[in-house]
VOPA-310712 format. One line per 3 residues: their letters; for each residue z negated, y negated, x of C-alpha. Coordinates in pm, whole numbers. Each point is the difference from the previous one (the first is absolute). Example, Ala and Ser with C-alpha at 12.3 -4.5 7.8 and 13.67 -1.06 7.14 Angstrom:
% VOPA-310712
AS) -780:450:1230  66:-344:137
END
This chain:
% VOPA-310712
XXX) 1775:1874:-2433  -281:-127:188  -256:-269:15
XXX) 121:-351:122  357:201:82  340:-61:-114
XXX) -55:56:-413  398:40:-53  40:-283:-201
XXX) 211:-340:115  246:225:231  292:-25:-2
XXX) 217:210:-302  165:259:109  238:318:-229
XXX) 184:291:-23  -63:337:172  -145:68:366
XXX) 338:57:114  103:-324:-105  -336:-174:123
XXX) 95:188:310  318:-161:45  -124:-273:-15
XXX) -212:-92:269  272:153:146  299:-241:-62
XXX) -115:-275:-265  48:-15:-329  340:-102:-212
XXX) -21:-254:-198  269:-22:-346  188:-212:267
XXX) 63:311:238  -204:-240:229  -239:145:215
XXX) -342:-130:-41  -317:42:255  -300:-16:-13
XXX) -359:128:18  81:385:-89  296:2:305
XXX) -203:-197:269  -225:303:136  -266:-41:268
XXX) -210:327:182  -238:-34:263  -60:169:361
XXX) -226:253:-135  252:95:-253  218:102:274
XXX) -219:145:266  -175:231:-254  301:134:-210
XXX) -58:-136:-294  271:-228:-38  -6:-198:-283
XXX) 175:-330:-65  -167:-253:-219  120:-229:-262
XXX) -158:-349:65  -254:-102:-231  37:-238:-293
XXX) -327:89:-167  -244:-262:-168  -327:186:79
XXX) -264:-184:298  357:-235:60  -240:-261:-67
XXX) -239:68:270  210:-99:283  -232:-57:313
XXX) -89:328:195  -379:-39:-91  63:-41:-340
XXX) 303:298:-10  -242:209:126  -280:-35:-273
XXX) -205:-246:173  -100:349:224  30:-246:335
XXX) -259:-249:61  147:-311:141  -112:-402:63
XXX) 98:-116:-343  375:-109:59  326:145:56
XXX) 63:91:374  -368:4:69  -146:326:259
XXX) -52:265:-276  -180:337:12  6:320:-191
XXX) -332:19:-237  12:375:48  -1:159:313
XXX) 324:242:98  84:187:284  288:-210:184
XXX) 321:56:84  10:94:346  -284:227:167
XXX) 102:-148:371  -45:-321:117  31:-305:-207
XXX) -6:-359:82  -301:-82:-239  121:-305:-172
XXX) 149:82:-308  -171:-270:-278  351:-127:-23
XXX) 187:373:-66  -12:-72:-387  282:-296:90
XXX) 170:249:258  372:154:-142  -55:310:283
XXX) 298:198:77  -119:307:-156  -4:-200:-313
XXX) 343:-140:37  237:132:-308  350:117:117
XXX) 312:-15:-252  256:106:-110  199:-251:-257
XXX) 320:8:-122  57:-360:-15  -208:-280:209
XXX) -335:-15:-112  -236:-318:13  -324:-40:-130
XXX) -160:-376:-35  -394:-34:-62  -177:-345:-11
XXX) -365:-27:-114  -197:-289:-59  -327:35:-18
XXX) -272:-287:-110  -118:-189:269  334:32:222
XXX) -61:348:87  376:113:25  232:323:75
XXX) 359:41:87  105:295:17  389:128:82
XXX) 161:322:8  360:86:90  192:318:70
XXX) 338:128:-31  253:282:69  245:-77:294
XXX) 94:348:-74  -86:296:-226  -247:136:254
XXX) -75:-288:193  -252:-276:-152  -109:-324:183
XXX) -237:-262:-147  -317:-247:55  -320:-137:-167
XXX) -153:-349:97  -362:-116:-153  -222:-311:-15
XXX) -356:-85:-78  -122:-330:-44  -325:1:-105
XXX) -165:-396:-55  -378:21:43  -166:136:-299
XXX) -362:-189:235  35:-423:69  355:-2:22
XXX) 118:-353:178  339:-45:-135  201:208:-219
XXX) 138:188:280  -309:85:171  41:322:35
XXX) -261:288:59  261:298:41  392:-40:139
XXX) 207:312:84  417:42:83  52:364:4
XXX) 348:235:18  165:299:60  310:126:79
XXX) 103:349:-134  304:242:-13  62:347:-104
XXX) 269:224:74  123:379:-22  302:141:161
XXX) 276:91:-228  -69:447:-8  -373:-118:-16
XXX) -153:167:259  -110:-310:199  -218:-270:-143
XXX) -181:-380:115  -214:-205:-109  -94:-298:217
XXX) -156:-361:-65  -157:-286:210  -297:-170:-215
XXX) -151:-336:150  -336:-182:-172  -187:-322:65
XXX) -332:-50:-193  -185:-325:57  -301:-103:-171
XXX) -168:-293:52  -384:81:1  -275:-133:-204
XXX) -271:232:58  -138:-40:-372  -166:-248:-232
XXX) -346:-128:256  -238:126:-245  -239:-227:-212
XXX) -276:110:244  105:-107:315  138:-375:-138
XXX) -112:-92:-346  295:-207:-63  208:336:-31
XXX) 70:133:-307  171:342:-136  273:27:-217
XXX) 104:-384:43  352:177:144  204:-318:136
XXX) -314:-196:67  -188:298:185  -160:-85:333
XXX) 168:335:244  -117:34:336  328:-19:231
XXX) 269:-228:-46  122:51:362  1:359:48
XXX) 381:218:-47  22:357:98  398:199:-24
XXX) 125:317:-46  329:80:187  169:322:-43
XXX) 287:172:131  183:320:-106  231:245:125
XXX) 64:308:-214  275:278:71  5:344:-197
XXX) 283:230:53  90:336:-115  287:277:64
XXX) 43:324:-209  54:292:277  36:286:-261
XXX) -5:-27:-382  -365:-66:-118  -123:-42:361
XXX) -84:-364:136  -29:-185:309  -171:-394:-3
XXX) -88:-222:267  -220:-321:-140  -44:-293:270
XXX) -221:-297:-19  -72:-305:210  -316:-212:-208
XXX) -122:-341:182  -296:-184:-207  -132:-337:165
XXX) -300:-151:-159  -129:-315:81  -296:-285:-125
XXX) -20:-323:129  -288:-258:-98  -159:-294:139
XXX) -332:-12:88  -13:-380:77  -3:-42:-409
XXX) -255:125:-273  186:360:16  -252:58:263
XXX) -323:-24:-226  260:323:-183  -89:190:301
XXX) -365:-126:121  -112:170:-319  66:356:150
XXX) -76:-58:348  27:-289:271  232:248:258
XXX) 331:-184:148  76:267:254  340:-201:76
XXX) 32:-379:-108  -247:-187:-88  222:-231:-218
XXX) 270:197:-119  17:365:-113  341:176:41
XXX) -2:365:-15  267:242:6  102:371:-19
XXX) 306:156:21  81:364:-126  306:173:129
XXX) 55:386:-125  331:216:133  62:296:-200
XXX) 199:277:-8  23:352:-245  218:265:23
XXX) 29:328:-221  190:182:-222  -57:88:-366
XXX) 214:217:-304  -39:119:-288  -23:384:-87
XXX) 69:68:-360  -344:-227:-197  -97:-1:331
XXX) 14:-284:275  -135:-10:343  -58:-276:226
XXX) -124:42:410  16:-304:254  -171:-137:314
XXX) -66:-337:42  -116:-266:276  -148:-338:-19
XXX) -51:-220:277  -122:-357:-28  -273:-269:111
XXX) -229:-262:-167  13:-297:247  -176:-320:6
XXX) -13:-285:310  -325:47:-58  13:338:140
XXX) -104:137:345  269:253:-61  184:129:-299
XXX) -103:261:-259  292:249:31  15:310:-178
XXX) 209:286:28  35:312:-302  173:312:-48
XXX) 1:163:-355  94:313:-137  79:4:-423
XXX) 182:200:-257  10:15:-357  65:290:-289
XXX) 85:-95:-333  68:260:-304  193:-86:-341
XXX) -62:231:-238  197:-223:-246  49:-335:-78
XXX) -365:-68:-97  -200:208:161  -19:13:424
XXX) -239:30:311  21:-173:346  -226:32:294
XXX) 47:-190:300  -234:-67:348  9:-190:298
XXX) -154:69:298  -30:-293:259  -85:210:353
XXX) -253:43:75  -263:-170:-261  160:-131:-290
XXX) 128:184:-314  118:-56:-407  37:310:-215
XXX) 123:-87:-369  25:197:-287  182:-76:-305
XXX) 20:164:-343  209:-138:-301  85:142:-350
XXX) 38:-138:-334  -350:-28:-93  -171:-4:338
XXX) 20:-156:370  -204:91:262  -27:-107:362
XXX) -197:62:265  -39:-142:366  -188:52:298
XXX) 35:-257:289  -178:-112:324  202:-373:103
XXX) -57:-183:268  -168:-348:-3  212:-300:45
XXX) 89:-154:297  -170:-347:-18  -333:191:-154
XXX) 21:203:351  33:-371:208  44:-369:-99
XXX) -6:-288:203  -37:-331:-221  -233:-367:71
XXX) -238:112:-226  -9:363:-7  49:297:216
XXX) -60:336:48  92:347:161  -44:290:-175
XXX) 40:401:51  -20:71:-346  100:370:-115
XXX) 213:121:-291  -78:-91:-311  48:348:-245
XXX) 72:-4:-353  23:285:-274  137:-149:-344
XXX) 95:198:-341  214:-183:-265  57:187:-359
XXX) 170:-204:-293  20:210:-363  289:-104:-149
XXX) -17:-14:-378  339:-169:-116  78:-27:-350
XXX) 299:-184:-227  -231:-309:-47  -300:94:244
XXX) -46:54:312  -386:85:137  -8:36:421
XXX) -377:124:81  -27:-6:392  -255:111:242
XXX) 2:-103:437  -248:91:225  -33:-120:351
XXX) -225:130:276  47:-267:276  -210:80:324
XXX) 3:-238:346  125:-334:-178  183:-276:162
XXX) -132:-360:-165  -107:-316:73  -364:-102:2
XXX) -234:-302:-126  109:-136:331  355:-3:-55
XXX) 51:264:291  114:390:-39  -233:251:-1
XXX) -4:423:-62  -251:137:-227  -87:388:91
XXX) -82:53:-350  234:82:-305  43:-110:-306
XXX) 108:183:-354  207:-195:-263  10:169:-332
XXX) 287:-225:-203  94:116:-366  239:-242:-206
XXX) 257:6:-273  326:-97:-152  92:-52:-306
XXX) 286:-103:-146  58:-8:-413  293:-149:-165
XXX) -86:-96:-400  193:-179:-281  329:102:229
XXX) 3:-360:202  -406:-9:96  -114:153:330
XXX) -358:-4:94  -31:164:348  -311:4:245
XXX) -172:107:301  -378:75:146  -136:106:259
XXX) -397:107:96  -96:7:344  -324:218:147
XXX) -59:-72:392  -236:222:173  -96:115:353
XXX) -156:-226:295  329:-186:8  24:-86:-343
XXX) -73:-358:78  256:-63:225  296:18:-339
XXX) -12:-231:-202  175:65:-323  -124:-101:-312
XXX) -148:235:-249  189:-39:-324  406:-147:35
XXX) 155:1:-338  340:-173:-113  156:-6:-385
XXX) 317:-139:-97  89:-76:-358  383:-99:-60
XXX) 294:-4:-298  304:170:173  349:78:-177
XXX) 345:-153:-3  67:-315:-254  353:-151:-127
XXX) 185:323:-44  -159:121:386  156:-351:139
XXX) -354:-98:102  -258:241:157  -345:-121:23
XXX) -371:39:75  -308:-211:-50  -354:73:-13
XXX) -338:-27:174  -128:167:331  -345:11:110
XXX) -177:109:318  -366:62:110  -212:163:274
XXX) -376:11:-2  -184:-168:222  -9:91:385
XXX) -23:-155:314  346:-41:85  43:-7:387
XXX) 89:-385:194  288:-109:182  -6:-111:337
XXX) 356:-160:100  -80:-36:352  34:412:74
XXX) 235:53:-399  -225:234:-71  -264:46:-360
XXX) -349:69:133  -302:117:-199  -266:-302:-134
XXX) -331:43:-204  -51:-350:-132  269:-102:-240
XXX) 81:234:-297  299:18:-184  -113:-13:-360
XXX) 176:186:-277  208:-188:-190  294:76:-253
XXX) 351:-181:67  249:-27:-302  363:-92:46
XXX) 256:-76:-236  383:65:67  321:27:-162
XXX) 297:230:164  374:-57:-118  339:217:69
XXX) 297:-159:-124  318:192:151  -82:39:387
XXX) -241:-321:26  -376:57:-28  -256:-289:-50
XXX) -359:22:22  -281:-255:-93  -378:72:57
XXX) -293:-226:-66  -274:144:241  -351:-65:-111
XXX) 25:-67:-339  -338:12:-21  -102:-228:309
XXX) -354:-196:-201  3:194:-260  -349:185:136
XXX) -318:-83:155  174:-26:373  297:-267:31
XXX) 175:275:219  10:306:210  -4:102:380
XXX) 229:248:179  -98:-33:379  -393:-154:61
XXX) 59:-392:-30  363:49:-125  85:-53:-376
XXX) 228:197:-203  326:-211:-192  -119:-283:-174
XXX) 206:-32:-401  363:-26:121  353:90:-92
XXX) 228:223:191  374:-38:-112  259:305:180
XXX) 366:118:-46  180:240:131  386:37:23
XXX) 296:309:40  299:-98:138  246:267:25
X) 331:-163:122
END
């Protein structure tokens, strides 16, 4: 049991030995009726990495209560993103992380929170068609739809899709009820199959997202036009109001695998990624005064800005891998070839990159393993990870040196531009967790350190820029979790940040980020109903949270507008009855109930305003 996990409670019943438990996710169960019945326990999902890296494992889907309530990605996260106050909006990570990739990357990625990625794609295996139906409503006409579908066209061969929506009204001077800031159609197509003596295995799916968002550049601050006031929400004056950028995506994923020997592995993984991002405004309206406040340069229209980048990657792995008793092993070689265009450009930014990997994992039992894995991009590029895990403790280690991305290296916009021969950026981070788990208790003391040398950001002037310097993080937090008077779970979360080093001043994370929850949780009506309902709250100390600039989609760093500390309380009740989960959440319960009518997320963007979010949540298994 951990803090703000899965507590156990409002899933779904199950009895009788493992065996039996076995057999069913196997075949269904049997109801008095000799009828079979399906459901959650026979619908199994695993992902990529499940596959690639041995460790098959197929997963029951999830009908738990716990965080069901906090539906966007910011909030599912903990409120650990920083975004522009409204579902959909360009969101950040608070805390710096190494990313995924240490080659080239495109660069824009404020919309990868809204992204369904192929390596995040579930594959299944269900013994019946499977459909999952999610609709949420949240106050002020931010809305979700989200669809799921898979099902066996034979034992070994599974086929199914996912289709998603966002619209997200303006939280900022909406002018109509369907004014919206954020609008996104996203889907994927996936399929699974093995052959019948199960030596050969795919996995292949085709994913497809378009993001718009329909700029507003923030509330024009009090300063600048006296008639502007904060936290007036629907009645705020906002800067642009003709001003749209998009986020197109296109995937191609392909991972294969053939058993030559018992034990003994060969895979082939195959990708074709195209991301086009574009933003469009028109400088013959007031957006312009958005952009004369940074500088007066139209290096391409004087009347109307319209830049745009594409990012195409090719990639292809090959290797083998087995497993040798607790042992498995894991070499490959990889290439990447790709470009970041632009009409903007003189000629395109193409980038070619061999790599050579492997990996070596060791089970000494169920609980307690090792894994070490590297990377080694030829010739100046590298990521060498170390992971420890046992019953009490994890530990993991990494050393990396990544490349910068490709539109920090050269971009080619009307109001900016730049190229850049930046060098690698090189990171050495240790993680630790103690893990203290009790009956009713649960205490998870943690400890990361970060020594980040040659950073990447954005500057005052909204363009990239390397520091030589480095910078030291020192980040202890804790979870708890504690369970009292059987149905009453109190679980929290905090976290202490220490910057030091000459490029401390380039992160900016806040010192202090703590979040409680408070909540009843059991079953009612003879375990008919399953519910949850309690309070949430949030806070982080003040900081100087960086700015947004839409015109490049990219968070830049600002000394004149801090974020002030402020706590945010939510209310919100979770239900289970049979397969169908319901959520309501009032967020802000405490919106004028201090000495400031609200809070700020982004400088000049407000947090929610006192609103009600209504959710379900639907299994169909038939």
């Amino acid at each position: 049991m951990t803090a703000f996990g899965q507590t156990g409670r409002g899933q779904e019943a199950t009895g009788g030995s493992e065996e039996e438990e076995q057999q069913q996710r196997r075949g269904g169960l049997i109801d008095d009726s000799t009828k079979m019945v399906y459901g959650p326990k026979t619908s199994l999902y695993f992902l990529e990495e499940n596959v690639r890296f041995n460790k098959m494992e197929k997963t029951p889907l999830d009908t738990g209560l716990t965080n069901f309530h906090n539906f966007e990605p910011v909030f599912k996260s903990g409120n650990k993103y920083q975004d522009l106050g409204n579902l959909g909006s360009a969101a950040k990570p608070v805390y710096y992380d190494l990313p995924g990739k240490i080659g080239a990357r495109s660069g824009f990625d404020v919309y990868d929170l809204y992204y369904r990625s192929p390596d995040s794609l579930k594959y299944f295996d269900t013994k019946s068609p499977y459909t999952k139906l999610e609709a949420f409503y949240g106050g002020g006409n931010r809305n979700l739809l989200n669809v799921e579908f898979a099902r066996n066209i034979t034992p070994t061969w599974n086929v199914g899709f996912n289709f998603n929506t966002v619209r997200a009204r303006k939280t900022l001077n909406p002018n109509a009820r369907d004014d919206n800031m954020a609008e996104q159609t996203s889907y994927s197509i996936h399929t699974n199959y093995q052959s019948d003596n199960g030596k050969y295995m795919l996995l292949a799916n085709f994913s497809r997202m378009h993001h718009k968002v329909y700029e507003q550049g923030g509330i024009i601050s009090p300063e600048v036009d006296s008639t502007s006031l904060y936290f007036t929400y629907e009645d705020s004056k906002v800067w642009l109001s003709n001003s749209e950028a998009v986020d197109l995506r296109q995937d191609y994923h392909l991972y294969q695998q053939f058993e030559l020997l018992k034990g003994w592995q060969i895979y082939h993984v195959s990708d074709w990624r195209k991301q086009g991002v574009s933003f469009v405004s028109d400088l013959t309206t007031s957006d312009s005064s958005f952009f004369n406040q940074f500088n007066q340069n139209r290096f391409i229209n004087e009347d109307t800005t319209r830049n745009y980048h594409r990012f195409v990657e090719f990639n292809n792995e090959a290797g083998f891998k087995g497993d040798f008793g607790p042992v498995y092993y894991n070499a490959y070689v990889k290439y990447r070839t790709g470009s970041l265009s632009s009409p903007n450009f003189d000629s395109d930014n193409n980038y070619n990159e061999f790599y050579l990997g492997g990996a070596l994992r060791g089970e000494i039992n169920e609980k307690w393993s090792f894994e070490a894995e590297g990377e080694y991009l030829v010739p100046d590029g590298y990521r060498l990870r170390g992971y420890f895990i046992s019953p009490y403790l994890d530990v993991t280690y990494t050393k990396a040196s990544y490349k910068p991305t490709a539109m920090q290296q050269m971009y080619r916009g009307n109001h900016y531009q730049w190229t850049n021969d930046f060098s690698n950026t090189g990171v050495d981070q240790i993680k630790g967790e103690i893990k203290a788990d009790f009956a009713k208790l649960s205490v998870r003391p943690s400890l990361t350190l970060n020594r980040v040398n040659k950073y990447v950001y954005f500057n005052q002037s909204q363009e990239a820029e390397q520091i030589d310097g480095e910078a030291y993080m020192v980040i202890p937090g804790i979870k708890t979790s504690f369970r009292f008077w059987k149905k009453l779970v109190w679980q929290s979360e905090v976290i202490y940040t220490s910057i030091s080093g000459g490029a401390a001043d380039k992160f900016r994370i806040p010192e202090w980020y703590a979040r409680t929850r408070l909540f009843f949780d059991g079953p009612m009506f003879d375990e008919n109903l399953f519910i949850q309902f309690g309070l949430e709250g949030r806070y982080k100390s003040d900081y100087y949270a960086e700015a947004y600039m839409p015109a490049t989609q990219q968070y830049y760093l600002q000394d004149d507008f801090l974020i002030e500390a402020y706590p945010v309380v939510d209310a919100f009740v979770n239900l289970r009855i049979n397969r169908t989960r319901v959520l309501f959440r009032y967020n802000h319960v405490n919106s004028n109930l201090l000495n400031v009518p609200g809070y700020f997320v982004t400088p000049d963007f407000t947090g929610l305003k006192g609103s009600l979010d209504l959710g379900i949540s639907w299994y169909f298994f038939d």
